[in-house]
N, C-alpha and C positions, 0 to 999 in steps of 0.2 A: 504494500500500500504506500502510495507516494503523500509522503511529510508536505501537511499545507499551511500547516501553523507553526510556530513556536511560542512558548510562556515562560517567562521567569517571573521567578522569586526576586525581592526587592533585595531585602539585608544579607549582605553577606553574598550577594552573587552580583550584582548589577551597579551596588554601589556599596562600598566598605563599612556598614555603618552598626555592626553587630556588636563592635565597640561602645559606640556611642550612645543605644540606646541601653547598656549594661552600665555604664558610666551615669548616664542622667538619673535610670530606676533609684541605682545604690547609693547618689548622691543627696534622693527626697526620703529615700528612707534612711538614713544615717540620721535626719534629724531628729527621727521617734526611737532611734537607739536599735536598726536591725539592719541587715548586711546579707547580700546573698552572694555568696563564695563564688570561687571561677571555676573549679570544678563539677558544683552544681547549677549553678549555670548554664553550664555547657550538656550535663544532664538530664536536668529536670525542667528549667524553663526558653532555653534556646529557640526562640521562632515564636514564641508564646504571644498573643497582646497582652499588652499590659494588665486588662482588669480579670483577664485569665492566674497572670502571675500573682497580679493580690489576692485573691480567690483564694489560693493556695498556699500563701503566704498565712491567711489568718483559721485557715482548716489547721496549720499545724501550730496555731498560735501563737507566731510569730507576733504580729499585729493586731490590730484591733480592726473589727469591721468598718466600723464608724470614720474612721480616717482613710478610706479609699479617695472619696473625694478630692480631697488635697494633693493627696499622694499625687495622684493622674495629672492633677494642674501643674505642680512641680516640674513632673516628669516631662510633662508636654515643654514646659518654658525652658529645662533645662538640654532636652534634645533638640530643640530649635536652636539654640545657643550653639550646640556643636557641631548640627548641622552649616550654620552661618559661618564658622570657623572652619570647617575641615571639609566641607562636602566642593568637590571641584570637579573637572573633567577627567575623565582617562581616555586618553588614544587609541588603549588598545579596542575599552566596548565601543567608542565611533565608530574606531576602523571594522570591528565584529557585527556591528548592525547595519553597519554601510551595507557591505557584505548580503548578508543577510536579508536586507530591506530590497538590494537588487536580483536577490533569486525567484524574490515573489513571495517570499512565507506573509501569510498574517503573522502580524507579532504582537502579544500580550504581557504585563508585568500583574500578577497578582499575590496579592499581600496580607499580611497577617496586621502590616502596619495602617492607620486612617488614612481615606483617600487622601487628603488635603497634605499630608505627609510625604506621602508617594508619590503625588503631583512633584511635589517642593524637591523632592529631592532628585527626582529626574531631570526636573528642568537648570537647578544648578549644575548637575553633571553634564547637561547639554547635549541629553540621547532624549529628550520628553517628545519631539517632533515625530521619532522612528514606529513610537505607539498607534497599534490600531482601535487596543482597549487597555484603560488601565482601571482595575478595580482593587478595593482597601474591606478593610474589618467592619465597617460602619455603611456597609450597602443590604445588609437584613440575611447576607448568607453565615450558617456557619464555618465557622474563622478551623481555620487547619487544628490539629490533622482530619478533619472532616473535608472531604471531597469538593465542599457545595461550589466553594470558588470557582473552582476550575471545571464542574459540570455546566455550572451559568456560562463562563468565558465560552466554552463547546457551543453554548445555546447563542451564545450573541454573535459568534464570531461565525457562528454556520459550519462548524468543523466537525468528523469525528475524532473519537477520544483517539481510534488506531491512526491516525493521521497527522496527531499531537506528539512533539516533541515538550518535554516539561524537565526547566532545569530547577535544583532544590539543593541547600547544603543543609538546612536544620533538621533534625530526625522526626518533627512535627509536620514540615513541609513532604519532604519525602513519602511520608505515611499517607499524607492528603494526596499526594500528585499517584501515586503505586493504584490508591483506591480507585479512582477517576478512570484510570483507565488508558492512561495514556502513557505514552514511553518515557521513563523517564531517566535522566543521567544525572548523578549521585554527584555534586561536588565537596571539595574539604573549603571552600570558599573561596570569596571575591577574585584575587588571584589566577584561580584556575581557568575562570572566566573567556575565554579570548578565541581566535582566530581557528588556533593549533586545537583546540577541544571542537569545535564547531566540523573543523578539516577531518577530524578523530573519528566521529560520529557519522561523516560521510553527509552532513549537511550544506557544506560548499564543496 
C-alpha cells in the first residue's frame, strides 16, 4: 500500500522541547515542595498532558487536588518563557519536510500538547507552513496513549490508517500511534528526526 500521509509527534521529535516542558512542570511544582525525578519522568509521565501528570501526581499524594489550577497556569507561563528562549529553526526538519512536502505526503503534527502551543511552537521553528492538519489535547479527543488523535487526523485528512506513516518517541505516543493502526517508526528523539531516517524508511 502506497504511504499518503505522514504524522508527527510535536515534543521531542519535531521540535526539542521535552526538556522544556519537564523544566516548566518541576519549576511550579517546587513551589508547593514536590519534584518529579528524570528517571520517572522519563517512565511514568513522558508524553503525558499536563493535567494527566497532576492526576497522578495527587493519586499518589504527592499534591493536593485543589492546586491543579495554579499549577497548569504556572506551567503554561513558565513553558512559554522557554519556548520564547530556546524554541528556533532546525535545517535539518526544513530540509526533511521540504523533502517530504514535494513527494506529495499529506503531513500532520499531532499532540498531547494545546493546540495554541503547537501552533507557537511550529511557527517559531519555521516548518508551521509545511502542515496540512495540526491538532492538540484541547480538541475533545482523547489525548495518547489512546488512539482518538490520530483516528480523527485519518478522518480529516481522508487517509487510511495502512497508508499512515506515524513518527513517536514517548512510550504514550507510541502506544497511541501502534493502536491507530498505522505504521509507525519508534524514535529515541528530536535528533533522530531528519532526512537519513525518512531515506531509512524508504519515504524519499
Amino acid at each position: 500500500m502506497r504511504t499518503s500521509a505522514v504524522m508527527f509527534d510535536l515534543d521531542g521529535v519535531l521540535v526539542d522541547a521535552t526538556e522544556w516542558h519537564y523544566e516548566a512542570l518541576n519549576r511550579a511544582l517546587r513551589l508547593f515542595g514536590s519534584e518529579i525525578g528524570r528517571e520517572e519522568h522519563l517512565k511514568v509521565y513522558n508524553g503525558l498532558p499536563t493535567t494527566e501528570k497532576l492526576k497522578i501526581l495527587s493519586e499518589r499524594g504527592e499534591i493536593p487536588w485543589g492546586i491543579h489550577p495554579v499549577i497548569k497556569s504556572l506551567k503554561k507561563r513558565y513553558t512559554e518563557e522557554e519556548v520564547s528562549n530556546k524554541c528556533r529553526p532546525s535545517y535539518e526538519k526544513l530540509i526533511m519536510l521540504t523533502h517530504l512536502k514535494r513527494k506529495g505526503y499529506k503531513l500532520a503534527c499531532c499532540s498531547n500538547a494545546q493546540k495554541y502551543s503547537v501552533e507557537n511552537m511550529l511557527r517559531r521553528s519555521g516548518i508551521d507552513h509545511f502542515f496540512d492538519l495540526v491538532l492538540g489535547n484541547d480538541e475533545g479527543y482523547k489525548t495518547k496513549p489512546a488512539p482518538d488523535i490520530y483516528l480523527a487526523a485519518f478522518r480529516i485528512l481522508k487517509v487510511k490508517p495502512n497508508e499512515t506513516v506515524i513518527i513517536e518517541d514517548a512510550p504514550h505516543g507510541i502506544k497511541a500511534a501502534k493502536a491507530s493502526g498505522g505504521r509507525v517508526i519508534e524514535v529515541k528523539g528530536f535528533h533522530e528526526v531528519n532526512l537519513t531516517l525518512m531515506e531509512k524508511h524508504k519515504l524519499l
